[in-house]
One Martini backbone bead per residue (centre of mass of N, CA, C, O) as a GRO file, in nm:
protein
  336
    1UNK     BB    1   0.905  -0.841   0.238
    2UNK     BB    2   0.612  -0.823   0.108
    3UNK     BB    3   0.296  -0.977   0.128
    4UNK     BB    4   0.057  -1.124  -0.070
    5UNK     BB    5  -0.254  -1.171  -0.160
    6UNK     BB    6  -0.559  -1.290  -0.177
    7UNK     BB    7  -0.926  -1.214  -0.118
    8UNK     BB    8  -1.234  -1.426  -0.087
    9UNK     BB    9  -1.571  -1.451  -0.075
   10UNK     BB   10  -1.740  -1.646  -0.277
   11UNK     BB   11  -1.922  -1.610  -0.487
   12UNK     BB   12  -2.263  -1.663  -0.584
   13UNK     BB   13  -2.442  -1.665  -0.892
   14UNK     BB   14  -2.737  -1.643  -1.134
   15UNK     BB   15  -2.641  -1.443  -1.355
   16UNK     BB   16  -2.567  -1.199  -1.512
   17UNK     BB   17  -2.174  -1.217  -1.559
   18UNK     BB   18  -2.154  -1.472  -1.411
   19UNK     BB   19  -1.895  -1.731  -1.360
   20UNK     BB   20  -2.039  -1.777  -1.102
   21UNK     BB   21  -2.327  -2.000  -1.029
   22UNK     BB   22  -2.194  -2.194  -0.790
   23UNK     BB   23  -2.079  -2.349  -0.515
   24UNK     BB   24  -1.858  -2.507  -0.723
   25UNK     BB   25  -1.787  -2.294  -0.896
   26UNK     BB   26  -1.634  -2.145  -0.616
   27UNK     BB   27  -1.467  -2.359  -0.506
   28UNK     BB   28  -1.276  -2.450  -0.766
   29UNK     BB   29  -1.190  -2.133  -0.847
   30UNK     BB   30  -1.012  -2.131  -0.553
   31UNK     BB   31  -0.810  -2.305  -0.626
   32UNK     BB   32  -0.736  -2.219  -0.905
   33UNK     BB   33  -0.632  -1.942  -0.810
   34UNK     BB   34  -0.425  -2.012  -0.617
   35UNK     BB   35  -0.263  -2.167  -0.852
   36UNK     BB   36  -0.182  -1.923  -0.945
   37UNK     BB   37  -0.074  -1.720  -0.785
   38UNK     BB   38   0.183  -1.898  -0.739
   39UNK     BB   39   0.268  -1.875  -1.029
   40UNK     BB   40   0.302  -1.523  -1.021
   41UNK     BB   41   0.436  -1.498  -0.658
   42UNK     BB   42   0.275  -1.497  -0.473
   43UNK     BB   43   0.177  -1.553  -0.132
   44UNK     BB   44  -0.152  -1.604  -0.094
   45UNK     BB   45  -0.471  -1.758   0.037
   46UNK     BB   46  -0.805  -1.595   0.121
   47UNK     BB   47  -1.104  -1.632   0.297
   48UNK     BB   48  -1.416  -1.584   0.317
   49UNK     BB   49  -1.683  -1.612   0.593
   50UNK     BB   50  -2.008  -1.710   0.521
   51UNK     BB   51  -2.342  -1.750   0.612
   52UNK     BB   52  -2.639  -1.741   0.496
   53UNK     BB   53  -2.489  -1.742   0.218
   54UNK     BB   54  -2.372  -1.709  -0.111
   55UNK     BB   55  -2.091  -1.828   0.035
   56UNK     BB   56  -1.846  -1.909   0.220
   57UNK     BB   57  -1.839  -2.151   0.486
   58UNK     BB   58  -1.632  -2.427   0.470
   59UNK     BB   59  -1.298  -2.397   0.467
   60UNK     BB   60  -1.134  -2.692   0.513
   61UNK     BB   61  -1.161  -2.812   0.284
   62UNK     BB   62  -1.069  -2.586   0.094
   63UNK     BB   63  -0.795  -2.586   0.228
   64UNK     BB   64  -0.689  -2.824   0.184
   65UNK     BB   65  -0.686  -2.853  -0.139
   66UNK     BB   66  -0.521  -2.653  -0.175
   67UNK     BB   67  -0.276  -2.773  -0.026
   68UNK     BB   68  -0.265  -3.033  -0.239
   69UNK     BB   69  -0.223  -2.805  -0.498
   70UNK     BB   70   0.009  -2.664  -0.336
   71UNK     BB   71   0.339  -2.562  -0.205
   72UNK     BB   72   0.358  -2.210  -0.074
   73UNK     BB   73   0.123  -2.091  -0.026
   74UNK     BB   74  -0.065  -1.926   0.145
   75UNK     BB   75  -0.329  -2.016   0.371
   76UNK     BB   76  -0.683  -1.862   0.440
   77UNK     BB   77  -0.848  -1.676   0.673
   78UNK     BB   78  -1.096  -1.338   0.611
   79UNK     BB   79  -1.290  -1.433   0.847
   80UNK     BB   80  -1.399  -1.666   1.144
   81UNK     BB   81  -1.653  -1.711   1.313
   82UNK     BB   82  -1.678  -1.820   1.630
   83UNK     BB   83  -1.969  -1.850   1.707
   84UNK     BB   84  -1.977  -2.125   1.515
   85UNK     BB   85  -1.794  -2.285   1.674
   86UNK     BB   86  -1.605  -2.553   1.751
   87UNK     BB   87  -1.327  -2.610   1.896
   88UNK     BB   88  -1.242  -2.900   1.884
   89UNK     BB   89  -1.332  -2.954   1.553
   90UNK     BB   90  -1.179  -2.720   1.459
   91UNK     BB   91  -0.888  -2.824   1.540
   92UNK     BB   92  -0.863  -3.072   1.408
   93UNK     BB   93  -0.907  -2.944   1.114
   94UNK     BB   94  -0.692  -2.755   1.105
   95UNK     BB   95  -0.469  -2.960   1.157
   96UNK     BB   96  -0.531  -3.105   0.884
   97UNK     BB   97  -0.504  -2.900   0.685
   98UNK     BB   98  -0.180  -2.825   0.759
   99UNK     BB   99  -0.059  -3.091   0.716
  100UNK     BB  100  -0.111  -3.101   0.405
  101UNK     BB  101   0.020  -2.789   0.358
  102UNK     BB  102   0.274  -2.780   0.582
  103UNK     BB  103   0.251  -2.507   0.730
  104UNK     BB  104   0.049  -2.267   0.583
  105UNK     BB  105  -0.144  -2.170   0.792
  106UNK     BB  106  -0.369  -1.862   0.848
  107UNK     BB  107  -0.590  -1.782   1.083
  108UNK     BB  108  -0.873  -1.617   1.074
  109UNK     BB  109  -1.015  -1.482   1.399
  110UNK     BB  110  -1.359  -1.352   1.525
  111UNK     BB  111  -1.694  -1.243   1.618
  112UNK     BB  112  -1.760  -1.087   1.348
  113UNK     BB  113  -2.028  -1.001   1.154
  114UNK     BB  114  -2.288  -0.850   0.955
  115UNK     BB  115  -2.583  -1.033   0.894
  116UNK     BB  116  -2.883  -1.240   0.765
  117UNK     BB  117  -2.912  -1.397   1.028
  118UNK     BB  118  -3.099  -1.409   1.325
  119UNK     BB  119  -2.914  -1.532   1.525
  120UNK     BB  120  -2.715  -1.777   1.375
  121UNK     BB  121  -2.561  -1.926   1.602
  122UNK     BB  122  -2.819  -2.051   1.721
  123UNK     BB  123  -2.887  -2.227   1.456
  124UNK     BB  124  -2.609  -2.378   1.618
  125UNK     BB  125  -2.684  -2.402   1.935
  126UNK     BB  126  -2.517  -2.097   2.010
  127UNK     BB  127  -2.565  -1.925   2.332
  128UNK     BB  128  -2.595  -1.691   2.533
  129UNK     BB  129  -2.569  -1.585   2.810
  130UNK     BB  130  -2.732  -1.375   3.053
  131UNK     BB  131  -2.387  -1.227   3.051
  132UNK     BB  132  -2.360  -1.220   2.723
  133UNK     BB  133  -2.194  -1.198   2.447
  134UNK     BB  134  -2.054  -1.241   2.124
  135UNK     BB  135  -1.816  -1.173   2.193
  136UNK     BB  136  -1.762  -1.354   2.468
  137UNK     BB  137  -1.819  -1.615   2.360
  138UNK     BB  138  -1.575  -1.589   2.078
  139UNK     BB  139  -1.376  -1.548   2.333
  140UNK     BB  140  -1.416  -1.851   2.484
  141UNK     BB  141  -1.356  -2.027   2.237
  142UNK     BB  142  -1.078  -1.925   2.120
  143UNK     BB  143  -0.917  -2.046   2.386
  144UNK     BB  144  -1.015  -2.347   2.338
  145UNK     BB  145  -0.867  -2.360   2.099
  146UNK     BB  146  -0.574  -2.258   2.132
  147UNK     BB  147  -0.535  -2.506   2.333
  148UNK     BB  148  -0.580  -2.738   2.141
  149UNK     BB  149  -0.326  -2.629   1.954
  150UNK     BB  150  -0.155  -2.686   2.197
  151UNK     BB  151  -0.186  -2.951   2.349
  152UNK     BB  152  -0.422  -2.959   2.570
  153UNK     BB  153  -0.626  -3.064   2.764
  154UNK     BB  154  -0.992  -3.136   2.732
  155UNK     BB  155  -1.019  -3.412   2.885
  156UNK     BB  156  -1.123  -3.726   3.013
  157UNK     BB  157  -1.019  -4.024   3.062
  158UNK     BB  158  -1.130  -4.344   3.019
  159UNK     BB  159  -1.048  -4.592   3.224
  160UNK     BB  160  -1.159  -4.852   3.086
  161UNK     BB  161  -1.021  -4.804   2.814
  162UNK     BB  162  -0.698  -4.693   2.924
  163UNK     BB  163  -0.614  -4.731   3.230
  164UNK     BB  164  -0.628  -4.393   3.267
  165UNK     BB  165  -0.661  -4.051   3.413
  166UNK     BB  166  -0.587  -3.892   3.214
  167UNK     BB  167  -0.545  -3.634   3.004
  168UNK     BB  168  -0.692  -3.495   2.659
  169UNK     BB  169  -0.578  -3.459   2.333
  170UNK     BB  170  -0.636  -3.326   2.017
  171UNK     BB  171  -0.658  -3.484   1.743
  172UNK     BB  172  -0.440  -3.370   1.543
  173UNK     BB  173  -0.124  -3.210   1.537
  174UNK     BB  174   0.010  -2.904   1.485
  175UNK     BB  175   0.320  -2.747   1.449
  176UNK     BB  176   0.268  -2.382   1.502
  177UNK     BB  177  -0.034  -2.295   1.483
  178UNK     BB  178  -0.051  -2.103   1.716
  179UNK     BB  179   0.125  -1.869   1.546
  180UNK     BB  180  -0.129  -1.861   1.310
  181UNK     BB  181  -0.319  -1.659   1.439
  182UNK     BB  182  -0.579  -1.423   1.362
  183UNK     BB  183  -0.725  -1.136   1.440
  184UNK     BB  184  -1.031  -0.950   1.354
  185UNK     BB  185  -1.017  -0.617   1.381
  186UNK     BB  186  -1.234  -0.292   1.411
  187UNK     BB  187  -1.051  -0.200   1.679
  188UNK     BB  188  -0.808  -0.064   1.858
  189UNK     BB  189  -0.915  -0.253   2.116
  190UNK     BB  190  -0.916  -0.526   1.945
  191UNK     BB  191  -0.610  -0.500   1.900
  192UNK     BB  192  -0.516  -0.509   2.192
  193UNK     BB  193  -0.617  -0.773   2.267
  194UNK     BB  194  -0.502  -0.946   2.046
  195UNK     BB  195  -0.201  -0.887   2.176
  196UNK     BB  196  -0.263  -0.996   2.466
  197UNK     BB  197  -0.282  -1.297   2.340
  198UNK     BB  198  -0.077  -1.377   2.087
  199UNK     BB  199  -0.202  -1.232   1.805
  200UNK     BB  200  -0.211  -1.162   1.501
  201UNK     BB  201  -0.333  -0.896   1.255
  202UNK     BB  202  -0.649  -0.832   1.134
  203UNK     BB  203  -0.726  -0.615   0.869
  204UNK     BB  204  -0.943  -0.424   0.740
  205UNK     BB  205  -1.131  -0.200   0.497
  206UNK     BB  206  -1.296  -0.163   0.777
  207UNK     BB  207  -1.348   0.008   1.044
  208UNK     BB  208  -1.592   0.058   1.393
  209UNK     BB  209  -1.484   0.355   1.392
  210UNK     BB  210  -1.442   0.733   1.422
  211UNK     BB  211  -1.211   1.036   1.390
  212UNK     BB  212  -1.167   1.169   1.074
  213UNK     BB  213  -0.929   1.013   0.970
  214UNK     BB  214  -0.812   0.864   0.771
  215UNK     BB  215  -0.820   0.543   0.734
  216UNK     BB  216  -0.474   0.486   0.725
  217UNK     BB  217  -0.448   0.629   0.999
  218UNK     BB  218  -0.628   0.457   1.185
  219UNK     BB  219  -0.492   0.187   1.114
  220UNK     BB  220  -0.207   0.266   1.209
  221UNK     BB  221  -0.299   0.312   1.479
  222UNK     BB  222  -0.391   0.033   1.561
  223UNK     BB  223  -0.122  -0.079   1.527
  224UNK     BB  224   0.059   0.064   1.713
  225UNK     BB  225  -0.111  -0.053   1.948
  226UNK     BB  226  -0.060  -0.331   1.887
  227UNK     BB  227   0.248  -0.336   1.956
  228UNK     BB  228   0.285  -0.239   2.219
  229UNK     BB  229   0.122  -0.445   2.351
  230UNK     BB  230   0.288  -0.638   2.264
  231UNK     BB  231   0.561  -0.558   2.398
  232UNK     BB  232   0.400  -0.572   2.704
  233UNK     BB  233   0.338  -0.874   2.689
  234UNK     BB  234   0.580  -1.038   2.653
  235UNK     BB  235   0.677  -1.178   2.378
  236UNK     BB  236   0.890  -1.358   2.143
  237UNK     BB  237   0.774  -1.299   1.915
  238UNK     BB  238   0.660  -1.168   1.618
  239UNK     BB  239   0.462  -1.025   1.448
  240UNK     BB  240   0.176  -0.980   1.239
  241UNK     BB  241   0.026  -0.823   0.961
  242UNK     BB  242  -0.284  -0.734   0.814
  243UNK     BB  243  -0.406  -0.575   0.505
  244UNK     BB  244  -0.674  -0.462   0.329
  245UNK     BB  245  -0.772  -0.426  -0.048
  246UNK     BB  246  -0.909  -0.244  -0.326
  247UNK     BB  247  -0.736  -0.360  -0.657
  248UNK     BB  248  -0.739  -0.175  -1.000
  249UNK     BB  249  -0.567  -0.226  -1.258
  250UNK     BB  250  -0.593  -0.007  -1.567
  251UNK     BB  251  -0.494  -0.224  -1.897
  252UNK     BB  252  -0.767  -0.235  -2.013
  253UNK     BB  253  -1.055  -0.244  -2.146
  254UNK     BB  254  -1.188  -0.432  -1.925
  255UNK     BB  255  -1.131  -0.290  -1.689
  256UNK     BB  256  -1.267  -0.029  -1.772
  257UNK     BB  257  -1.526  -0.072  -1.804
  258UNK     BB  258  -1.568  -0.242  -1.512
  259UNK     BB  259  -1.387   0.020  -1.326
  260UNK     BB  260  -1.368   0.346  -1.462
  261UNK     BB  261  -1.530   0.475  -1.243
  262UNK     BB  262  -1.367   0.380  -1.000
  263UNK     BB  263  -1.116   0.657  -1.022
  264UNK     BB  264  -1.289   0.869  -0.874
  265UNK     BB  265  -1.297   0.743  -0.619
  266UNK     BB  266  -1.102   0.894  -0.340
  267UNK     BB  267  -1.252   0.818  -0.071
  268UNK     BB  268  -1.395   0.789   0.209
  269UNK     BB  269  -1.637   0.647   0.410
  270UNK     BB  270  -1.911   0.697   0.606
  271UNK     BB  271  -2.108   0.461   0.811
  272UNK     BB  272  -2.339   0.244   0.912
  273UNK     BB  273  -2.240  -0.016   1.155
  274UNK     BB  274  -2.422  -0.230   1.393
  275UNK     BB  275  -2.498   0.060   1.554
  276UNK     BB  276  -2.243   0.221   1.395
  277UNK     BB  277  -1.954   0.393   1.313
  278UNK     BB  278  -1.774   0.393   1.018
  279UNK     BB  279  -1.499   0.325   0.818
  280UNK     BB  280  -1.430   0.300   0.455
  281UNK     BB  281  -1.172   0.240   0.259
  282UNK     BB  282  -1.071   0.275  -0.014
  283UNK     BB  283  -1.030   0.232  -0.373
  284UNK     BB  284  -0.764   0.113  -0.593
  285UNK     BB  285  -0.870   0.278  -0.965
  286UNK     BB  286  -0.642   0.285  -1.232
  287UNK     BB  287  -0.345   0.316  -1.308
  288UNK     BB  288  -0.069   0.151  -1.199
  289UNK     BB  289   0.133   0.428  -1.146
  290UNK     BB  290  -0.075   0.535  -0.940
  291UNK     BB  291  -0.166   0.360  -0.740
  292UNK     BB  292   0.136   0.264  -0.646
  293UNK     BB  293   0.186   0.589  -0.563
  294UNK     BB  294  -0.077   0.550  -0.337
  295UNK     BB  295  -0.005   0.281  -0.166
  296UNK     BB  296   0.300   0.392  -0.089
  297UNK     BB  297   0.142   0.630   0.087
  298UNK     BB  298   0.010   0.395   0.262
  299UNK     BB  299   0.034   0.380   0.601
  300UNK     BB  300  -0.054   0.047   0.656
  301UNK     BB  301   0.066  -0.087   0.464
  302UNK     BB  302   0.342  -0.005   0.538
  303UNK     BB  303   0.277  -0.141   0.860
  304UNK     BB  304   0.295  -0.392   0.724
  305UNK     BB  305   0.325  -0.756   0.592
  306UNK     BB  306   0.050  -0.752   0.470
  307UNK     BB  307  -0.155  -0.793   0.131
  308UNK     BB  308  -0.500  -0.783   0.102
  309UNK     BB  309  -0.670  -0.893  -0.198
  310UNK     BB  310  -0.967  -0.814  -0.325
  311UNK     BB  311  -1.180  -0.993  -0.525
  312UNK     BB  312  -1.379  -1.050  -0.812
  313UNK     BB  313  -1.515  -1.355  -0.838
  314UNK     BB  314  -1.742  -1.369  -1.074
  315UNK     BB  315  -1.513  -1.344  -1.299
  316UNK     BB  316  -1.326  -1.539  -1.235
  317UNK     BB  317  -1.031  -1.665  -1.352
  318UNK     BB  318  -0.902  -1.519  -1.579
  319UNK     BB  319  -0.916  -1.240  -1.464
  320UNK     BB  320  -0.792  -1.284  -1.198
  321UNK     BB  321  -0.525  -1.357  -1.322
  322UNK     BB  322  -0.481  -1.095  -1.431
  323UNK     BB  323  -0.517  -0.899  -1.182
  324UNK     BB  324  -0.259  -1.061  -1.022
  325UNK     BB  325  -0.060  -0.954  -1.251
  326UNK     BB  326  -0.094  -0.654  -1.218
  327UNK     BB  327  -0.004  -0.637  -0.913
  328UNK     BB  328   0.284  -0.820  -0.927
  329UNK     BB  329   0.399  -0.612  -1.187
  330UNK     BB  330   0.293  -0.291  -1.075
  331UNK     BB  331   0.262  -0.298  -0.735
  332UNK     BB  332   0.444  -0.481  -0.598
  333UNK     BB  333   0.733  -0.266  -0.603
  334UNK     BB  334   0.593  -0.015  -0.482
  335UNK     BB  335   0.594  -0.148  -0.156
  336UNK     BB  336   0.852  -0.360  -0.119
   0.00000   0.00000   0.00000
C-alpha cells in the first residue's frame, strides 16, 4: 500500500487572496493540516525548510507540536540543508521531537538547495575549509549527526565531574530514529551515494541533470540506480523511497478558477538551475479520473512507497483538507 503525505513550503505573505499572512499563521496552519489529514486517513505531514525567506525555518519546534497532536500520521521535514545546523543539538531536537511523536518522525536531509542569501549558511557561522565545497560540509555535518543519533560518544566526559573517562553520547536517544533519515538527492549519482550510506530516499518535482527523457523515466533511473547500491551495499533492512508531486484534481468551480489553466500545461520544463541544466517535472492538473488515471502510469510515483504531495498553503487549511480529501478520495485508489 502506498504512504501519501502532503509537503507544504509554509509561505506567509500579507498579500491580497493569502490566508496565510504571518509566520503564526504558516506554523499553526500547518498543524492544523496535519490534523485533518490525518483524519481524512492520509499518511504523512512534511514541511519543507527554507532560511532567510518568508518560510518555515526551524522544523523542530514544529514538528514535536504536530506530533502532540496527532496520533499516527508520519511526520517530517523534505528536505533540512545540512549546511546550516549544528549536528549535535540537531540530534538532540530531533531525538525530543521524535519522542513526543512516538517514532514517526521522518527526516530528509540535504546538501540544501539554491536560497535568497549569499552564502547564507556562514552568516550562521559555518564556513567550508579552503578544500571543502559546500556538498563536503554538509555530509561531513550528516555523517556526525548520524553517529549521534545512533547513540555514539562524541565528546569526552569531565572527569572532575564524573569521576570517570569514558566518552558521552547525546541525550535523549530515540530508538530507531537512524532508520528514518532520508537523504533529498537531486541527481542519479547523489541517489547512489544516499544508498551507500544507509540512507532512505528522497526525490523532488525536479532533477539537477538532464538527459532528455521525461522527467519521471529520469527519476525512475535514479530510483533503480539507488536500489542496486542499496543492495551492493549489503544493508540489512528494506529502503524507503518518496517523490513528489504537484497534484490538483478540479472538482469544483473554485479549483477551476484557481488552477483550470494549469490542466493545458502537461509536460516537463528544463531550464538553468543552480549554475546547471535541471529538468522540472509537470504537474498533474485536471479531472479526477484523468490525472489519477495519468498518475497511475507515472513511473517514478509507481517505483516509490511514499508520494509527497505540494500543496498551496497560502490558500488556508480549509480548502487544503478539500484538496487533500479530493485526492484521498479520487487519486488515492488509482496509485495503492
Amino acid at each position: 500500500m502506498k504512504r501519501i503525505g502532503f509537503l507544504s513550503f509554509g509561505h506567509w505573505q500579507d498579500v491580497p487572496g493569502s490566508q496565510t499572512r504571518t509566520a503564526r499563521d504558516a506554523l499553526v496552519q500547518t498543524i492544523e493540516l496535519a490534523e485533518a489529514a490525518e483524519k481524512l486517513g492520509l499518511d504523512g505531514a512534511f514541511v519543507r525548510v527554507h532560511h532567510f525567506a518568508r518560510q518555515l525555518a526551524s522544523p523542530f519546534p514544529l514538528l514535536a507540536a504536530i506530533g502532540a497532536r496527532t496520533e499516527r500520521i508520519e511526520i517530517g521535514t523534505a528536505v533540512i540543508d545540512m549546511r546550516y545546523e549544528n549536528p549535535l543539538y540537531m540530534a538532540e531536537d530531533a531525538a525530543a521531537a521524535d519522542l513526543i511523536a512516538g517514532g514517526r518522525l521522518q527526516l530528509g536531509i540535504s546538501r540544501g538547495s539554491p536560497e535568497p542569501a549569499l552564502r547564507g549558511s556562514e552568516s550562521f557561522g559555518y564556513v567550508p575549509e579552503d578544500d571543502e565545497t559546500d556538498a563536503d560540509l554538509a555530509r561531513a555535518k550528516t555523517a556526525l549527526f548520524r553517529e549521534a543519533i545512533a547513540g555514539e560518544p562524541v565528546t569526552d566526559a569531565d572527569t572532575a565531574m564524573t569521576g570517570s573517562s569514558a566518552r558521552l553520547a547525546i541525550q535523549p536517544q530515540s530508538p530507531g530514529l537512524g532508520d528514518r533519515i532520508w537523504w533529498g538527492a537531486g541527481t542519479r549519482q547523489t541517489a547512489v551515494w544516499a544508498a551507500q550510506q544507509g540512507m532512505n530516499l528522497m526525490s523532488s518535482t525536479l532533477l539537477t541533470e538532464d538527459t532528455g527523457v521525461p522527467f519521471d523515466q529520469l527519476q525512475l533511473e535514479q530510483i533503480m540506480l539507488f536500489r542496486e547500491a542499496w543492495t551492493e551495499a549489503g544493508h540489512e533492512r528494506e529502503p524507503r523511497i518518496s517523490v513528489s508531486r504537484s497534484i490538483i484534481p478540479l472538482t469544483g468551480d473554485v479549483d477551476r478558477r484557481l488552477f483550470g489553466a494549469g490542466a493545458k500545461q502537461t509536460s516537463d520544463q528544463v531550464g538553468y538551475l543552480d549554475g546547471g541544466v535541471a529538468r522540472f517535472g509537470r504537474s498533474y492538473v485536471g479531472e479526477p479520473d484523468a490525472i489519477a488515471a495519468e498518475l497511475a502510469q507515472d513511473a517514478a510515483v509507481r517505483a516509490a512507497d511514499t508520494l509527497l504531495v505540494t500543496v498551496p498553503n497560502q490558500l488556508g487549511v480549509p480548502y487544503n483538507t478539500h484538496l487533500l480529501r479530493s485526492i484521498a478520495e479520487h487519486v488515492a485508489p488509482a496509485i495503492s
